[in-house]
C-alpha positions in Angstrom: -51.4 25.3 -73.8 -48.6 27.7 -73.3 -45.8 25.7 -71.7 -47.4 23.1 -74.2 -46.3 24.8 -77.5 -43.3 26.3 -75.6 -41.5 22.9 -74.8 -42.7 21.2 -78.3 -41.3 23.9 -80.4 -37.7 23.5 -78.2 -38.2 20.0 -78.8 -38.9 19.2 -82.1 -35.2 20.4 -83.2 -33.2 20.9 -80.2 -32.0 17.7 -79.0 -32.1 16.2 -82.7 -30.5 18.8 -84.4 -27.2 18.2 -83.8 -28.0 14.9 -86.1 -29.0 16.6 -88.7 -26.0 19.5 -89.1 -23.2 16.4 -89.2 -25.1 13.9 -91.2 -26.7 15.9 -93.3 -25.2 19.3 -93.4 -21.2 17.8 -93.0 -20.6 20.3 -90.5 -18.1 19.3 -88.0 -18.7 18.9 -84.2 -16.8 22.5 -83.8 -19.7 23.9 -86.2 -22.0 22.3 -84.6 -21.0 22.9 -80.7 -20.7 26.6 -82.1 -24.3 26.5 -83.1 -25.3 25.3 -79.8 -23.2 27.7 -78.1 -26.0 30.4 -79.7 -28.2 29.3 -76.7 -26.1 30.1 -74.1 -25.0 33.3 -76.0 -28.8 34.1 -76.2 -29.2 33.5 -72.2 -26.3 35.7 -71.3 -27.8 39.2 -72.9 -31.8 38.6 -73.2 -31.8 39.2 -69.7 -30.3 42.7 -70.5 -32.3 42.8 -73.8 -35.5 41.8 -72.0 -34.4 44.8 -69.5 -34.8 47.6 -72.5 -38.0 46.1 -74.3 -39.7 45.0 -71.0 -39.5 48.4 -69.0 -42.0 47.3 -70.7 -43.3 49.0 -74.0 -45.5 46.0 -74.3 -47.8 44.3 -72.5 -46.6 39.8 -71.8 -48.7 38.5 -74.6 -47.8 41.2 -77.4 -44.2 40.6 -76.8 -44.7 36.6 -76.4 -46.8 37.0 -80.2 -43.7 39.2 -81.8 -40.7 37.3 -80.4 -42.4 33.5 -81.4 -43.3 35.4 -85.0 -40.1 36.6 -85.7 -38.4 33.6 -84.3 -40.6 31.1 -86.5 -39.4 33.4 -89.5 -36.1 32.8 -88.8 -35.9 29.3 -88.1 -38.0 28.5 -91.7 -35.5 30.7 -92.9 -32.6 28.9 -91.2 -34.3 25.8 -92.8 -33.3 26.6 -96.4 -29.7 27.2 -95.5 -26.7 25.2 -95.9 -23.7 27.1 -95.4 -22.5 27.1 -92.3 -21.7 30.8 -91.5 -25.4 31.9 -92.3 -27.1 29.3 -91.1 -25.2 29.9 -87.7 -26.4 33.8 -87.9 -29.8 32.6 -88.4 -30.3 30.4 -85.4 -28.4 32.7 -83.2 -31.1 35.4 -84.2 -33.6 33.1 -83.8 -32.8 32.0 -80.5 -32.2 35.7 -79.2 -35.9 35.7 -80.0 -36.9 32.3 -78.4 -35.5 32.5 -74.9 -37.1 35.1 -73.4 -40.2 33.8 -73.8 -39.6 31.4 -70.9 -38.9 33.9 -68.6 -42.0 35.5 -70.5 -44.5 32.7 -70.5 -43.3 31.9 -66.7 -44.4 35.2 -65.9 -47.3 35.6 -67.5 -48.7 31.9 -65.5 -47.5 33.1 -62.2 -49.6 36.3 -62.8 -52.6 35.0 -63.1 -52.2 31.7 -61.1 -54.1 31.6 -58.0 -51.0 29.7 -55.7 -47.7 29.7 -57.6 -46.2 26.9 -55.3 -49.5 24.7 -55.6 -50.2 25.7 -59.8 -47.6 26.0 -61.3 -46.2 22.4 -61.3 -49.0 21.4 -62.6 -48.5 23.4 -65.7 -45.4 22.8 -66.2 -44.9 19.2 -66.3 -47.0 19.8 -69.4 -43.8 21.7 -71.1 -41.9 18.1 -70.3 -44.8 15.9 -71.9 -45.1 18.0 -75.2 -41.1 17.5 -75.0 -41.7 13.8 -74.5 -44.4 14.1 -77.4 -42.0 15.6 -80.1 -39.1 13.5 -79.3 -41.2 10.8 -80.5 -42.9 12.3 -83.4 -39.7 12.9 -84.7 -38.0 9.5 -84.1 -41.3 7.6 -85.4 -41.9 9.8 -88.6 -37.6 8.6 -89.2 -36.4 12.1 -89.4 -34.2 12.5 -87.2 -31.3 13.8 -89.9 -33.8 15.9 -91.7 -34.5 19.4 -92.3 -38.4 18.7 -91.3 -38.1 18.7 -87.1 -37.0 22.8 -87.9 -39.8 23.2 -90.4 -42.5 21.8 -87.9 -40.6 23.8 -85.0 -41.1 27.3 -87.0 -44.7 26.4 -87.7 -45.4 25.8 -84.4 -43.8 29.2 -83.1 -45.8 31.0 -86.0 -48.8 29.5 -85.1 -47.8 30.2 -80.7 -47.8 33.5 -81.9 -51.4 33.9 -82.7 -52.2 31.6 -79.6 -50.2 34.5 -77.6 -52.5 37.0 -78.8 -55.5 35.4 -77.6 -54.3 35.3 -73.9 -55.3 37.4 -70.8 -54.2 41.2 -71.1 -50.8 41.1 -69.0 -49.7 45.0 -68.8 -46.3 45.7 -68.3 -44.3 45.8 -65.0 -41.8 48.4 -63.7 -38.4 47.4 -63.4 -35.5 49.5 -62.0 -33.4 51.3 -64.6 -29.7 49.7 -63.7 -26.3 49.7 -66.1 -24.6 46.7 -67.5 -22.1 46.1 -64.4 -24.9 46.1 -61.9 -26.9 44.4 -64.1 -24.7 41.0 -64.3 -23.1 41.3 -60.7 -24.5 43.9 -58.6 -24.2 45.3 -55.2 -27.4 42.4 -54.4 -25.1 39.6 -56.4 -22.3 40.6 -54.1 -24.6 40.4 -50.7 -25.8 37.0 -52.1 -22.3 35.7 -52.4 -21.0 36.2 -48.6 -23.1 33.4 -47.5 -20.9 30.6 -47.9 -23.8 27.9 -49.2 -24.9 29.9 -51.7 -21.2 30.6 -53.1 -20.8 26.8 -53.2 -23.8 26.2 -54.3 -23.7 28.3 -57.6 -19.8 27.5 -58.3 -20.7 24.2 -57.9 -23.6 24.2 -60.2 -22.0 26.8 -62.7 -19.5 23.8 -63.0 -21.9 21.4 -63.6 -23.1 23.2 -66.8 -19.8 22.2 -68.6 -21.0 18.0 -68.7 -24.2 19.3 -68.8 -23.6 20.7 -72.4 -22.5 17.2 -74.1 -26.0 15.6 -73.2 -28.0 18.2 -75.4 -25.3 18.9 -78.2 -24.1 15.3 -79.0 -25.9 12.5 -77.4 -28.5 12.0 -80.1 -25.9 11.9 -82.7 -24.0 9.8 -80.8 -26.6 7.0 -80.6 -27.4 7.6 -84.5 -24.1 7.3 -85.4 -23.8 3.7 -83.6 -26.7 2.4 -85.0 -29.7 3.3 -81.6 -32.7 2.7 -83.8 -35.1 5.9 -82.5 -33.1 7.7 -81.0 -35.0 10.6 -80.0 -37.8 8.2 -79.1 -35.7 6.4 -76.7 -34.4 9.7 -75.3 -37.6 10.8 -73.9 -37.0 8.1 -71.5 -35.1 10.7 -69.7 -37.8 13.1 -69.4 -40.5 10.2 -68.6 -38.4 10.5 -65.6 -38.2 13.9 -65.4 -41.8 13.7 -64.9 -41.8 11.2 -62.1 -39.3 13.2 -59.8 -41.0 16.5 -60.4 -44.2 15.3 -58.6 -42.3 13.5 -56.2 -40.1 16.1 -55.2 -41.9 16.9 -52.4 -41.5 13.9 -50.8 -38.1 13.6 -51.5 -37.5 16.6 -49.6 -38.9 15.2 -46.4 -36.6 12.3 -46.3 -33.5 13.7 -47.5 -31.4 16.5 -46.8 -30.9 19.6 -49.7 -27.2 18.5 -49.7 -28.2 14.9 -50.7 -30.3 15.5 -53.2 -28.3 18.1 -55.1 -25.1 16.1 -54.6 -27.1 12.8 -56.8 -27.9 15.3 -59.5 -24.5 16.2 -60.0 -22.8 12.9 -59.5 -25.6 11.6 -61.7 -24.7 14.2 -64.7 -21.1 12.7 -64.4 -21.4 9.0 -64.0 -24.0 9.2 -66.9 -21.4 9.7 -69.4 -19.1 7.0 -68.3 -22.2 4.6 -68.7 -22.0 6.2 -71.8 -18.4 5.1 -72.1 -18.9 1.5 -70.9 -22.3 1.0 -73.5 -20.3 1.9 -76.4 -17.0 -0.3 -75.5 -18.9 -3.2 -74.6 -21.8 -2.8 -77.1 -24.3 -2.8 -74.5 -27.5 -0.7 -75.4 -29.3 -1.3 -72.3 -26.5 0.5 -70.4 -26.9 3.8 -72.3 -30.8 3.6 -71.9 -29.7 3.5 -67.8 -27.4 6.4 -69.1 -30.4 8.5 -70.6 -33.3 7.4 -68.1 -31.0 8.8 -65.4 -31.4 12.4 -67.1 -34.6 13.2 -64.6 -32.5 12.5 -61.7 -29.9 14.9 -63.0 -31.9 17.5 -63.8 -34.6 17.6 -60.8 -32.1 16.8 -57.9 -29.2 19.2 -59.4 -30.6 22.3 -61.4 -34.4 22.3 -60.2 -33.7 21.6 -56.3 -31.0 24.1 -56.5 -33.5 26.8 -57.6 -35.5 25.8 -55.0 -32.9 25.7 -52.3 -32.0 28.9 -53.1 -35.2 30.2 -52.4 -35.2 29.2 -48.8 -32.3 30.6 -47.8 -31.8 34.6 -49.8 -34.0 37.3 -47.8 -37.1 37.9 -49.4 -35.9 41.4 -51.1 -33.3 39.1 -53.1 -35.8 36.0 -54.5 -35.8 37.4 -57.8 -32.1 38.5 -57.8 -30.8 35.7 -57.0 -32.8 33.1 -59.3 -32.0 35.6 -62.0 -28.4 35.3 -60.9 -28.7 31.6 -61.0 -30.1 31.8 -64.6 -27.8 33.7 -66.1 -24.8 31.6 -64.6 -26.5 28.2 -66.2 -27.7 28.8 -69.1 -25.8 32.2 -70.0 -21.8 31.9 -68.6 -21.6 28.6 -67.8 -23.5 26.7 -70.8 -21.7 29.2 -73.3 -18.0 27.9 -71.8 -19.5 23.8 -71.7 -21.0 24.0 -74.8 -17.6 25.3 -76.9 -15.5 22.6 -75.0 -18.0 19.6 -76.3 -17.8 20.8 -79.7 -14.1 21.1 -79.4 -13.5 17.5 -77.7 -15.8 16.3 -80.5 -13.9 18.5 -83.0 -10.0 16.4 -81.5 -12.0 12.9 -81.2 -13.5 12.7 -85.4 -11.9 10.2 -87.0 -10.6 10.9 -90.8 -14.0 9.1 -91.9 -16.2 11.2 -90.0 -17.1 8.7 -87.5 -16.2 9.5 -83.7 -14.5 7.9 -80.8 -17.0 8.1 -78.5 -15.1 6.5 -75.5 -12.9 9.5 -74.9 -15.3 11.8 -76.1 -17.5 10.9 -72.7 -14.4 10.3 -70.4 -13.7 14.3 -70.0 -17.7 14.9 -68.9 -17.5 11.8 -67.1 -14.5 12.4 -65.1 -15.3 16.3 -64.4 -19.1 15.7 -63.8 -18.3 13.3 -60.7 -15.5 15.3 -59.2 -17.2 18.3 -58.8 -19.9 16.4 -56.9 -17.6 15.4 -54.7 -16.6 18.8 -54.7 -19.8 19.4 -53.9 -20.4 17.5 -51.0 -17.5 18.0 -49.1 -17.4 22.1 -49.0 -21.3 22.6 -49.3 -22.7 23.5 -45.8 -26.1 23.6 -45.7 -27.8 27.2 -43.5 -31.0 24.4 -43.1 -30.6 21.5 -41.9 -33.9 20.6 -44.3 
């Protein structure tokens, strides 16, 4: 129930929100990429803000119940504005609430899960389904360019906040007092980084982040803008996928090397766009539906195989350092940098009637995505030869 209302809440506006501030709102794709930029703002310091709250003066589920109240205040808040400049305050406080709790929520399963490797898989493909589920809520109920997908997303976090409350007591758990330098790079971060693979590895993927950003910012209001009846419907396709490669991960791992796998994701996250590219010059829907089914392959094979990868191969005493490392590089650094150049290649592609041209919009993504695969794959060495 808790990855449930975690991914549902994220989905109701996230992906379809960018439809909403330029149709309805008039705010240009600068506004809007700086509005998405919030996120990755928000996943650069919660890690340091989660450091002073979660010494930890509270126990999970307390702080789980504050952050989703305070966030679901916001975001109805948020709801009722207009103006740019304060409705872009609002959402950055609301998301400086909202992230930590999946670092929260994670933590709080793999606490009272039995086998972490064997549960929590299970759990969490539910976070993709209740994705899956409001991406087509929203598209079927035609409100894709209304205010009412962040309305049903702050009720939901009020009402995950009295859910929170109900769980199993989680006390807190010491962490080491460190300052801000060794907090972000560290003596450990510095250990991490003489082993070749993993310096590929997380340059590689850091780079990865900058197409990466397009596909959540602007996609959906590219396909509203042409005229892709259900939109957010049709984009769950991509996590239908999603689905289908997390539980067949496994096997995918006995038949193909880490490098192989990884390299796909990335290529994929490239060569999606210039599908992108192609559907839109040739008016071609069924080639951006290949363009946004694809979005599993990306995701699983680069970011989530990655995580795993690294896991394998940094000493025990660094697991957590390093996947915090790894966080803080995608969704913080890396995200925060992709996500301001998509709103500005939006921004320099908006024609004088507010329309867009999408074909060179997705050639920069495209073209970036797919050469640092290759990248990728010809300076990665692998320290397993799984």
């Amino acid at each position: 129930m808790l990855q449930i209302l975690q991914f549902f809440i994220w989905g109701s506006w996230f992906v379809t929100g960018g439809t909403y501030m330029i149709e309805t709102l008039q705010f240009s794709g600068r506004e809007v990429g700086l509005v998405y930029l919030n996120f990755s703002i928000a996943a650069t310091v919660t890690p340091l803000f989660m450091g002073m709250l979660a010494d930890r003066l509270f126990s999970a589920e307390k702080l789980l119940a504050t952050l989703h109240l305070l966030g679901g205040g916001l975001l109805f808040w948020a709801s009722t504005v207009t103006e740019f400049t304060v409705f872009n305050i609002l959402i950055l406080l609301h998301v400086l609430c909202y992230l930590p709790t999946f670092a929260l929520s994670n933590s709080l399963c793999f606490h009272h899960v039995e086998d972490s490797k064997r549960d929590f898989p299970k759990i969490r493909v539910w976070g993709t389904v209740a994705w899956i589920c409001a991406g087509l809520m929203v598209s079927f109920m035609n409100i894709e360019n209304q205010v009412t997908p962040f309305v049903i997303a702050a009720s939901c976090s009020v009402f995950q906040a009295a859910y929170c409350l109900t769980l199993p007591s989680t006390p807190p758990s010491p962490r080491p007092k460190t300052n801000l330098v060794d907090s972000i790079i560290g003596p450990e971060i510095r250990e991490l980084f003489k082993e070749r693979s993993f310096s590929i590895l997380v340059i590689c993927i850091g780079l990865i982040c900058i197409p990466l950003s397009y596909y959540y910012s602007f996609v959906n209001p590219f396909l509203n803008e042409i005229g892709v009846e259900n939109a957010a419907a049709k984009m769950t396709v991509g996590q239908v996928v999603e689905i289908m490669l997390l539980l067949a991960l496994p096997w995918f791992f006995k038949v193909w090397r880490f490098k192989t796998i990884i390299f796909l994701g990335m290529f994929v996250w490239g060569a999606r766009y210039g599908l992108f590219a192609l559907g839109y010059h040739f008016d071609m829907e069924w080639l951006l539906m290949i363009g946004i089914a694809v979005h599993g392959i990306a995701y699983i094979f680069s970011m989530l195989s990655a995580q795993i990868y690294l896991d394998t191969i940094v000493p025990t005493h660094l697991k957590s350092t390093a996947q915090g490392f790894f966080s803080l590089l995608t969704m913080g650094l890396m995200a925060l940098i992709g996500t301001a150049i998509a709103g500005e290649t939006v921004n320099a592609h908006t024609n004088s009637d507010g329309t867009h041209n999408w074909e060179l919009i997705w050639m920069l993504p495209f073209v970036f995505g797919v050469l640092v695969s290759f990248i990728f794959f010809y300076f990665f060495r692998s320290k397993i030869k799984a």
